[in-house]
C-alpha positions as CSV (number, residue, x, y, z in Angstrom):
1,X,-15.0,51.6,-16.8
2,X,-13.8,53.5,-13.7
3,X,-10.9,53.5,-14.5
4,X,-11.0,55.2,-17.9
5,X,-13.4,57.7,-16.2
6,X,-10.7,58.8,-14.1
7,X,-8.1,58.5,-16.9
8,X,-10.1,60.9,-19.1
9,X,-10.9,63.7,-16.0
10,X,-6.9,63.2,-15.8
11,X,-6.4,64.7,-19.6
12,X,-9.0,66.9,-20.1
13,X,-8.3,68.5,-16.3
14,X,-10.2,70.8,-14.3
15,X,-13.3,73.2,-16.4
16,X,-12.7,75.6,-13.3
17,X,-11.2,79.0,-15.2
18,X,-10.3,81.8,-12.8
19,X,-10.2,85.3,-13.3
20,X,-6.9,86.3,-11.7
21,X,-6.3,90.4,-11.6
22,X,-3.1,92.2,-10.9
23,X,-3.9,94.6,-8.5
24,X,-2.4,98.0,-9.4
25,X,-0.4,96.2,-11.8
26,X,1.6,94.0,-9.4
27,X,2.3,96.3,-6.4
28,X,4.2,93.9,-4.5
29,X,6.6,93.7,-7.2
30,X,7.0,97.4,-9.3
31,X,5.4,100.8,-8.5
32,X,1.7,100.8,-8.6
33,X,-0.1,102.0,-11.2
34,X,2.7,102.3,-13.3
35,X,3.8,100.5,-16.9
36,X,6.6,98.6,-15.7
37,X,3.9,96.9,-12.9
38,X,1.6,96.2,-15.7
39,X,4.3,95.2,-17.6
40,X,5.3,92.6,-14.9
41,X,1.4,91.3,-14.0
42,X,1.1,90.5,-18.1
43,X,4.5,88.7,-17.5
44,X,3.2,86.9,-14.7
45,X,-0.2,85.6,-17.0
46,X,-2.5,87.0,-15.0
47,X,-6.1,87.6,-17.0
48,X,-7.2,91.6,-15.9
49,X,-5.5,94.1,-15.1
50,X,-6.8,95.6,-12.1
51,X,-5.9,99.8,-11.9
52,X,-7.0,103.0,-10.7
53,X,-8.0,106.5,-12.6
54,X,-8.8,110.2,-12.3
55,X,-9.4,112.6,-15.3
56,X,-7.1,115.7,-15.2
57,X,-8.1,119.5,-16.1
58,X,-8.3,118.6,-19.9
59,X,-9.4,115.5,-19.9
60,X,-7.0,112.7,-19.4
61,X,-7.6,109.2,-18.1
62,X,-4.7,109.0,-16.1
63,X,-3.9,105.8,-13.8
64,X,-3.6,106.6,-10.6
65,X,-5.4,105.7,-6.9
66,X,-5.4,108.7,-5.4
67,X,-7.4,111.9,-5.9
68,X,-4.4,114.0,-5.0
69,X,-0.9,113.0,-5.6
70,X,0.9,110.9,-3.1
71,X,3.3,112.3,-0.9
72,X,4.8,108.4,-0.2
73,X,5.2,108.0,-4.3
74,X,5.3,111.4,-5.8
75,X,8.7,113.4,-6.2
76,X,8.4,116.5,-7.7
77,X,10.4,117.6,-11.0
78,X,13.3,119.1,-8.7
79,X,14.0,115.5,-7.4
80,X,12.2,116.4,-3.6
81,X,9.4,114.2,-2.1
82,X,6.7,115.8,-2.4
83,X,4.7,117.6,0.5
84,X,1.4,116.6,1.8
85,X,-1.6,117.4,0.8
86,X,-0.5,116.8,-2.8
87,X,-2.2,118.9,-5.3
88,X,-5.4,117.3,-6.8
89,X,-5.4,115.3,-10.1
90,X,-7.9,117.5,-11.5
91,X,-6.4,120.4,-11.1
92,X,-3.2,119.3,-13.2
93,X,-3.0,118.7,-16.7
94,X,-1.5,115.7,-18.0
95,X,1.7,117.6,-19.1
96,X,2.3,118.5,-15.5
97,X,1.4,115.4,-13.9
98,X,3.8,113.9,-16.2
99,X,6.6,116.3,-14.9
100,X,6.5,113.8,-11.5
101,X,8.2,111.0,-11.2
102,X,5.9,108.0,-9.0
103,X,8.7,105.4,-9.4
104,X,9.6,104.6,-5.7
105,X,8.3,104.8,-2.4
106,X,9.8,107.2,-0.1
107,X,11.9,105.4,2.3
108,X,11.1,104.9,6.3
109,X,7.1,105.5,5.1
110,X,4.4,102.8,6.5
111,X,3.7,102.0,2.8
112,X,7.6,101.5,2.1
113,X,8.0,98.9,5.3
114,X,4.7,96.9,3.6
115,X,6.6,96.4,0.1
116,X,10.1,96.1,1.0
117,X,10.5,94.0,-2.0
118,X,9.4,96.2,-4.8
119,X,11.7,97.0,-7.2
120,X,12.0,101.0,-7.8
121,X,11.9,102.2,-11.2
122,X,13.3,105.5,-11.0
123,X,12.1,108.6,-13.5
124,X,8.9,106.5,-14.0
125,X,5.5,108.8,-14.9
126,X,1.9,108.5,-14.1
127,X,0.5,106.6,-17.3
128,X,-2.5,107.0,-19.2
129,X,-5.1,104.4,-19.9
130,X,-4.1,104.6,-23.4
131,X,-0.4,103.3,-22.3
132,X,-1.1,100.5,-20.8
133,X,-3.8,99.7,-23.4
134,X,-0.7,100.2,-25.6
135,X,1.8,97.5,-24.2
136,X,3.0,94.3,-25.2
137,X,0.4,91.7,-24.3
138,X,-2.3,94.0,-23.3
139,X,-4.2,93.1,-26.5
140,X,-5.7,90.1,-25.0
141,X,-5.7,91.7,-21.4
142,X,-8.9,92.5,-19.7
143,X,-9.2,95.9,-17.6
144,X,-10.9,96.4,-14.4
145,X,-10.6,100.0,-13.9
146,X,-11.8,101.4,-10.5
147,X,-13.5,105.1,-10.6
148,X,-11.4,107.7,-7.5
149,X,-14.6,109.4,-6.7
150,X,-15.7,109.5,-2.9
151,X,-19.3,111.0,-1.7
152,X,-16.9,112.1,1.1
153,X,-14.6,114.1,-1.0
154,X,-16.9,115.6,-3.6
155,X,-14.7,118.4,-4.3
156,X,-11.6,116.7,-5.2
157,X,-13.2,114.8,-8.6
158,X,-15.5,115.4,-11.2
159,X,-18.9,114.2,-10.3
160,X,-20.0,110.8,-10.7
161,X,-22.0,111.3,-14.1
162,X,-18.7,113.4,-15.7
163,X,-16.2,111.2,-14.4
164,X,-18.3,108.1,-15.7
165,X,-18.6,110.0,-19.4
166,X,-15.1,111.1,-19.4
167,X,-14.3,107.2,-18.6
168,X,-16.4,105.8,-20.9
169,X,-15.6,107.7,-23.6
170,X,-11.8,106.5,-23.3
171,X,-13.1,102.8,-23.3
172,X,-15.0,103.4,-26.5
173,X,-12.0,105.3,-28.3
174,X,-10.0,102.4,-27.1
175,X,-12.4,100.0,-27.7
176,X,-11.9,98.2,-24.8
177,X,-15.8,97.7,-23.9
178,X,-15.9,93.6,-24.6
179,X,-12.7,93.7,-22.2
180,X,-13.2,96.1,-19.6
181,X,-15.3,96.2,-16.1
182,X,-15.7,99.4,-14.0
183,X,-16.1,98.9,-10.5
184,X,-16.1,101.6,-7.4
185,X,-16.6,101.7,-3.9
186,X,-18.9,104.7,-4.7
187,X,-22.2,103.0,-6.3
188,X,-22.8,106.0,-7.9
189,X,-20.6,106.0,-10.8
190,X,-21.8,102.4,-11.3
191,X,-25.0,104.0,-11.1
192,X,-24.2,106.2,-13.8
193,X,-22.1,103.5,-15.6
194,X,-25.6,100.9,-15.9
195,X,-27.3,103.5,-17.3
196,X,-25.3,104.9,-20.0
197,X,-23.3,102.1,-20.8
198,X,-25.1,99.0,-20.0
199,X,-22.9,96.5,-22.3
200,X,-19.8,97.2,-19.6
201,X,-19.6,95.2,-17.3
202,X,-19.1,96.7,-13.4
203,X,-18.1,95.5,-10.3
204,X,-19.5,96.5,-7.2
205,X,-16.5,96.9,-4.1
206,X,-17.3,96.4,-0.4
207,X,-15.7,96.8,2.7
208,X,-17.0,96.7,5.9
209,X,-14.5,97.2,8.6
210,X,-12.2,100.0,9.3
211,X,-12.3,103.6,8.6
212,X,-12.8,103.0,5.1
213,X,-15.7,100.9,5.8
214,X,-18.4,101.6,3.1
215,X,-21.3,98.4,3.8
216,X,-22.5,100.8,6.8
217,X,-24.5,97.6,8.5
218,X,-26.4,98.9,10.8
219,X,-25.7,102.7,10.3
220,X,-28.6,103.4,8.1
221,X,-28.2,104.6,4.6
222,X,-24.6,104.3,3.2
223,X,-23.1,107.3,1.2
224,X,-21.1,104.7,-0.9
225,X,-24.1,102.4,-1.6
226,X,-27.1,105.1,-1.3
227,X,-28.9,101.6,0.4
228,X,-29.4,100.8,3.9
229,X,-27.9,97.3,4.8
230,X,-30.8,96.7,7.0
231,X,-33.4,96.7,4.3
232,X,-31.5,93.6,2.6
233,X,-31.3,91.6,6.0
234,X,-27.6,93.1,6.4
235,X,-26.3,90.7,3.4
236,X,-24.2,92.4,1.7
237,X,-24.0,89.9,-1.6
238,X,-28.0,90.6,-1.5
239,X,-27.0,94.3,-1.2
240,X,-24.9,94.2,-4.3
241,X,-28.0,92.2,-6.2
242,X,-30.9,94.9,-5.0
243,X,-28.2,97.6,-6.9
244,X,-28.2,95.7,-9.9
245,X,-24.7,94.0,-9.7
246,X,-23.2,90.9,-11.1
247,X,-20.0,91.1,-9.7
248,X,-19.1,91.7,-6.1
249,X,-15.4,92.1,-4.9
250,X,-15.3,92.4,-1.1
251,X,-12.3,92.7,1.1
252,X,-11.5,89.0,1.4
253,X,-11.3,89.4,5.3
254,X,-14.9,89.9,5.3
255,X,-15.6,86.4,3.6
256,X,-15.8,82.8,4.9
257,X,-17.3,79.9,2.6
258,X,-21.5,80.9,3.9
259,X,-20.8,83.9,2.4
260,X,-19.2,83.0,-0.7
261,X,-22.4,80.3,-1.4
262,X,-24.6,82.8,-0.7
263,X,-23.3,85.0,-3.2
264,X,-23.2,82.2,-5.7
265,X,-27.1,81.6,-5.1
266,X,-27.8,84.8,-5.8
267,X,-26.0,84.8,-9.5
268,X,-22.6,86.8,-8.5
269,X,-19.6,86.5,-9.3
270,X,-17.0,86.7,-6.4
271,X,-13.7,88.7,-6.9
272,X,-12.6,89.6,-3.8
273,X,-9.5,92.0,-2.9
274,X,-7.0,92.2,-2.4
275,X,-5.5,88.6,-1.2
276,X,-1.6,88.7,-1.0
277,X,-0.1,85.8,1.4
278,X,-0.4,82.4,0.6
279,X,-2.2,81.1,2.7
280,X,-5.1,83.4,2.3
281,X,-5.2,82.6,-1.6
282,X,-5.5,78.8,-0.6
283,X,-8.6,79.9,1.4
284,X,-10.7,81.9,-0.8
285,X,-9.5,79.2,-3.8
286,X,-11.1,76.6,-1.7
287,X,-14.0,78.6,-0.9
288,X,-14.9,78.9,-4.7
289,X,-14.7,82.3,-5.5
290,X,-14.5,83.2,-9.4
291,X,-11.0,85.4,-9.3
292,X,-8.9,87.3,-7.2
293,X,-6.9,90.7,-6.6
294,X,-3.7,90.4,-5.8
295,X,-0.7,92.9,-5.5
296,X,1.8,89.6,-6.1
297,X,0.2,88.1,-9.5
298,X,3.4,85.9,-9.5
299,X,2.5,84.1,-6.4
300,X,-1.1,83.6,-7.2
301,X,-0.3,82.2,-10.7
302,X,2.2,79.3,-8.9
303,X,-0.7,78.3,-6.9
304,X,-3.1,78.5,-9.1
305,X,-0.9,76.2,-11.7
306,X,-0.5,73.8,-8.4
307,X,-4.3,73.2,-8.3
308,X,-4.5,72.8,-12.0
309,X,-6.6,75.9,-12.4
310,X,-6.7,77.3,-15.7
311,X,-6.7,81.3,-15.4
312,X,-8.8,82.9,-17.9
């Protein structure tokens, strides 16, 4: 009897499906944010893509991280890097923002040393949501499509509720609702998001170290959050629950497995961000979290196919 136990858990394999995201596309690989990355993550059989977006002067979903273009990406139509600050995405249409070319990084940057590997795509332009809807393969993709507002920089993005309409309104005319999360650092586009388009799903992001650091433990009430840590016993998973969330994706470097079960008690879903060497993807795999973010969709899938994990 044991025996054909254990033969039958051999053919039907694991029931574990994982929700594994290309982060940017596949930023280790091509130029983030771009349709030759997104093009690759498909390739590489991951389940979401994972991507950034701003809305231009007249309207345009654009995919992109920053509010401003990126000196370390961005040439300008002359051919020359461009100069810091860059000029805000909202103050470009997409016509001009499609003059610049964001298919390398500039060489001898920070960011350049970090993805020596990347492949450069020169003459490659900032895409539209609508593009990558549009490629091969992205018909059974989902999206998880992170909002570029900051509380911090109010002035260089619509605000929250016109950012979230101008969003939403692109998912619908795309109809990519049933396939497509929103998720932030700044809670109040989900916020906005929840309550005027409920049947979305979102995704509430967290870190809690750094500069960048948006948890605030400690610090009183957080601009990204609008809650105070220490009115939720300084859990952030039951910080993400009191906000109405179902989906928490932390930097993985603030997880370990407590954390992870805790989350799962509370009915979240775990996705954290963004885990790129090997041995970190074993971890948070063995810790049991629901998905991942990773700029190197290609290495996560081999692992994943290792452990018999079906990615969903």
């Amino acid at each position: 009897m044991l025996r054909s136990i254990l033969l039958l858990c051999a053919v039907a394999g694991p029931a574990w499906a994982f929700d594994l995201q290309g982060h940017r596309g596949a930023r280790g690989l091509e130029p983030e944010n771009t349709l030759p990355a997104f093009a690759r993550a498909i390739a590489a059989g991951v389940s979401t893509l994972e991507l950034d977006v701003g809305v231009t002067n007249d309207g345009a979903i654009v995919v992109a991280h920053d509010r401003r273009l990126n000196p370390d990406i961005t040439r300008g139509p002359d051919g020359a890097w461009i100069k810091a600050p860059g000029a805000r995405l909202r103050d470009l249409s997409l016509v001009e923002i499609k003059r610049y070319d964001v298919g390398a990084i500039k060489p001898g940057t920070d960011y350049a040393r970090s993805f020596a590997g990347q492949t450069p795509r020169p003459g490659t332009a900032m895409p539209t949501l609508a593009e990558i809807a549009g490629l091969p393969g992205a018909g059974t993709m989902r999206f998880n499509i992170e909002t570029k507002t900051s509380p911090l920089a109010a002035d260089e993005t619509l605000a929250p509720e016109a950012f979230v309409r101008a969003l939403v309104d692109e998912i619908r005319r795309l109809d990519l609702g049933a396939r497509a999360t929103i998720q932030s650092f700044d809670w109040r586009t989900l916020a906005v998001a929840a309550r005027t388009a409920p049947d979305i799903a979102r995704a509430y992001l967290t870190t809690e170290r750094g500069a960048n650091e948006t948890v605030f433990k400690g610090k009183g009430i957080s601009p990204w959050t609008g809650l105070d840590a220490a009115a939720h016993g300084n859990s952030t998973p039951r910080l993400v629950a009191a906000a109405g969330g179902r989906i928490w994706s932390p930097n993985f470097r603030d997880l370990d497995a407590d954390i992870v079960r805790e989350a799962r008690s509370l009915g979240l879903a775990v996705i954290p961000w963004t885990v790129n060497e090997a041995a970190d993807i074993e971890r948070v795999i063995g810790w049991g979290v629901d998905g991942l973010i990773t700029d190197y969709p290609d290495r996560a899938k081999s692992i994943l196919d290792a452990k018999g994990i079906a990615v969903r």
